[in-house]
C-alpha positions in Angstrom: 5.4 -14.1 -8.7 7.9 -14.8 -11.6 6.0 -13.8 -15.2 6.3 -16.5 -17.2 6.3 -14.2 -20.3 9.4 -12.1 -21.4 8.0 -8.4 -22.4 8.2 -9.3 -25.8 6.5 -12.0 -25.8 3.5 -10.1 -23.1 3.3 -7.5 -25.6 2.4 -9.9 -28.4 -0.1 -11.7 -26.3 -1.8 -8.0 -25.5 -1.7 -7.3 -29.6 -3.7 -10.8 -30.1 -6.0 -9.9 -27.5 -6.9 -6.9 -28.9 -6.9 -7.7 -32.4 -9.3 -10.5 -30.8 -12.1 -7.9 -30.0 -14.2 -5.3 -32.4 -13.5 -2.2 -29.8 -12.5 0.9 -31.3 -11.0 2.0 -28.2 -10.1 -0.4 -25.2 -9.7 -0.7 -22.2 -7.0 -3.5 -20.6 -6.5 -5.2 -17.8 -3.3 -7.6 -16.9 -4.0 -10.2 -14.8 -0.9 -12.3 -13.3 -1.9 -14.9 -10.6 0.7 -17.4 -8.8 -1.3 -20.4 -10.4 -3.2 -23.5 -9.3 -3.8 -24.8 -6.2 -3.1 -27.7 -5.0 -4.8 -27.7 -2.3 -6.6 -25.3 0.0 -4.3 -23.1 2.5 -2.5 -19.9 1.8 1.0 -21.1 1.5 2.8 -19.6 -1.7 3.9 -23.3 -2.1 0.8 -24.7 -2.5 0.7 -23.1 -5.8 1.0 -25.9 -9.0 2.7 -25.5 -12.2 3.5 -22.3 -13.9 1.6 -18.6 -12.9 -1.4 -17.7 -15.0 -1.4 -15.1 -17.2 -5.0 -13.3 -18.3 -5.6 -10.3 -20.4 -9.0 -8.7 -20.2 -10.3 -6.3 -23.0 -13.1 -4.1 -22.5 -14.4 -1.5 -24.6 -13.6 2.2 -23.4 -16.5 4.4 -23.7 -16.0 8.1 -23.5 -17.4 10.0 -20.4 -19.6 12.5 -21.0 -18.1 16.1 -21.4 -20.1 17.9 -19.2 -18.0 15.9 -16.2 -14.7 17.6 -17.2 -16.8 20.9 -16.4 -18.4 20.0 -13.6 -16.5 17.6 -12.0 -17.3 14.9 -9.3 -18.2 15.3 -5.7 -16.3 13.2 -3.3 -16.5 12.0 0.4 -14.0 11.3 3.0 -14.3 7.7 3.7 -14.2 5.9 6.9 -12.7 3.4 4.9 -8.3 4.4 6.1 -6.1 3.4 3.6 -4.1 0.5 5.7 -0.3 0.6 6.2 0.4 -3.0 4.8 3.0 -4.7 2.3 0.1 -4.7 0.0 -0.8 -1.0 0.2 1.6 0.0 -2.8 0.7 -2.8 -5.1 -2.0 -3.3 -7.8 -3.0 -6.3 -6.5 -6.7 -7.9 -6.5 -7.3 -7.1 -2.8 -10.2 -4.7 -3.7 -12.3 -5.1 -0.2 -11.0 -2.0 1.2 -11.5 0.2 -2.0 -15.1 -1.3 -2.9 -16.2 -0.3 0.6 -15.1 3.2 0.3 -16.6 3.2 -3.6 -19.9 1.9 -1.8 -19.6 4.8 0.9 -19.7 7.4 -2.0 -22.1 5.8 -4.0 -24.8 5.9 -1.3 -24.0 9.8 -0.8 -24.5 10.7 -4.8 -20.8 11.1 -5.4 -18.6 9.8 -8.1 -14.9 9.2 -5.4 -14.1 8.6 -1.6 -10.8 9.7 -0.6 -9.2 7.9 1.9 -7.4 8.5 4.4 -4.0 7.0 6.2 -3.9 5.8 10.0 -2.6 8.8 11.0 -5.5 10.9 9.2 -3.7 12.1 6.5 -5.3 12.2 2.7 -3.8 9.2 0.8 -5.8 8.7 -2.4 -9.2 8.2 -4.0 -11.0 4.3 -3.9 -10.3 4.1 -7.5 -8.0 7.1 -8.2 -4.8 9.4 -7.1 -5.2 12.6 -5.9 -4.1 16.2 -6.5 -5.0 19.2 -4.9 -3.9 23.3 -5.9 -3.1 26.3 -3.9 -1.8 29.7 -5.3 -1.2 28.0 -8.8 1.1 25.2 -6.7 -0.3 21.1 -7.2 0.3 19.0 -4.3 -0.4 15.2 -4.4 0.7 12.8 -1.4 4.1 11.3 -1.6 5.0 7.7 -2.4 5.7 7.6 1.5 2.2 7.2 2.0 0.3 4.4 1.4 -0.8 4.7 -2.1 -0.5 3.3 -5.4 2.4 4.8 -7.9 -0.7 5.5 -10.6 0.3 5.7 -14.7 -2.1 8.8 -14.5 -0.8 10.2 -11.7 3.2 9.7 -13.3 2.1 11.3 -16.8 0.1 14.0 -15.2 3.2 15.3 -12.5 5.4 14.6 -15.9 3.1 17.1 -18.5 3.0 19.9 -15.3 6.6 19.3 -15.2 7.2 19.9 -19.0 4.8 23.0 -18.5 6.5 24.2 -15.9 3.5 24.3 -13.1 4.5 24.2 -10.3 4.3 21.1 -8.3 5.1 18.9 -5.1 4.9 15.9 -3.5 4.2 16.3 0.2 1.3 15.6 2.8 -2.2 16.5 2.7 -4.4 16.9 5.6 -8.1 16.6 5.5 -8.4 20.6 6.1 -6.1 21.8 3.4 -8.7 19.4 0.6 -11.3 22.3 2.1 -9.5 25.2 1.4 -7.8 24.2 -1.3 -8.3 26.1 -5.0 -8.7 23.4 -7.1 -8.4 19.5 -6.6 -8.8 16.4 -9.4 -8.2 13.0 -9.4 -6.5 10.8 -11.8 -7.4 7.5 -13.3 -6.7 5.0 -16.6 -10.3 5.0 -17.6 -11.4 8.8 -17.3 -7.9 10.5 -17.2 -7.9 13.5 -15.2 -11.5 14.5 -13.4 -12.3 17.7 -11.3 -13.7 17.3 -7.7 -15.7 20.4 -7.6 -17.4 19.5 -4.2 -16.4 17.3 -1.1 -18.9 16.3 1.4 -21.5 19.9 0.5 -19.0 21.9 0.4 -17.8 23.7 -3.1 -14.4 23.6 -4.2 -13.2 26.3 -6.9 -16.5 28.0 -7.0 -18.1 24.3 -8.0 -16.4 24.2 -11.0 -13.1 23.0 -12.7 -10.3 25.2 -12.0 -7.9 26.8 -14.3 -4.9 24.4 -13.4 -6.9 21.5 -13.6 -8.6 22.8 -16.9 -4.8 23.5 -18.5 -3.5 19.7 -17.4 -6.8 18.0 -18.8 -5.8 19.8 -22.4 -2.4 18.3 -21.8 -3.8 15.4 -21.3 -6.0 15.0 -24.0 -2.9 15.9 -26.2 -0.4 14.0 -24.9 -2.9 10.3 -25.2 -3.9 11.5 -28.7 -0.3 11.7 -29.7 0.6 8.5 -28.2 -2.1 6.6 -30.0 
């Protein structure tokens, strides 16, 4: 899909949006579709006139605190994360994701990871994730099926700067229950503990020291920037 906007011009349009709403803190969300139909079908050439550009706002709220201590629990899904052209884009195909958010939600926890087709960890429904052994992070390559997360770039940038230690490289299932520490990373809630997986407790049940030095970073960084 071609933008229709130069950046400039997309950044001025995000300004006015936000300008256009009362919210202290925001959350936004970029919408870029290939345009009208003309008719039904799924060719790309059925598409009339120029792409449609949409800019959401909606106002952040701060999670609670307490959650950066205690962390989420998460499930393994039986949701796999597909091997498809689609698989490394932000697109609006959120069937998949929702299904594996649904799978959590019915077993009291706050992520589902999800695995590949060949049973290896790829990400969380709604986030990327990182795991720690012997003061090492590991997070899945861009290899596997998964999305190339602003979180997860500024997150692997700040451990970088702080020289942690860290690597891309597969995860199996096994190594997420004898891991240290693990975390996820999102837009909304920035970088979130798992402290348990299915009942079992990762880190003593509690955020880790890694994890705990990379949310201050974090926290910093985002402050700066605004």
């Amino acid at each position: 899909i071609r933008v229709p906007y130069s950046p400039a011009r997309l950044k001025a349009a995000v300004i006015k949006t936000i300008a256009a709403n009362p919210f202290k803190e925001c959350y936004l969300k970029i919408i870029i579709t290939r345009g009208e139909a003309k008719s039904h079908g799924l060719d790309f050439g059925n598409a009339a006139g120029k792409p449609a550009v949409i800019i959401l706002a909606e106002e952040l709220k701060e999670y609670p605190q307490k959650l950066y201590a205690a962390g989420w629990k998460a499930v393994i899904s039986s949701i796999p994360r597909a091997e498809i052209p689609t698989s490394r884009l932000k697109s609006l195909c959120y069937l998949d994701n929702a299904l594996a958010k649904e799978e959590a939600r019915r077993q009291g926890a706050g992520e589902a990871l999800m695995l590949d087709e060949k049973g290896r960890v790829a990400e969380g429904a709604v986030s990327n994730l990182f795991i720690v052994k012997l003061g090492t992070i590991y997070t899945p390559p861009m290899e596997e099926p998964i999305l190339a997360g602003i979180t997860r770039n500024l997150v692997m940038k700040l451990a970088k700067q702080s020289a942690i230690s860290l690597e891309e490289k597969t995860i199996l299932p096994k190594e997420l229950y004898n891991c240290d520490e693990c975390f996820v990373t999102l837009s909304g809630a920035g970088i979130v503990p798992v402290t348990k997986i299915w009942n079992r407790k990762i880190g003593g049940g509690k955020c880790g020291p890694v994890t705990h030095q990379l949310i201050a970073l974090y926290q910093s960084e985002t402050e700066r920037q605004n």
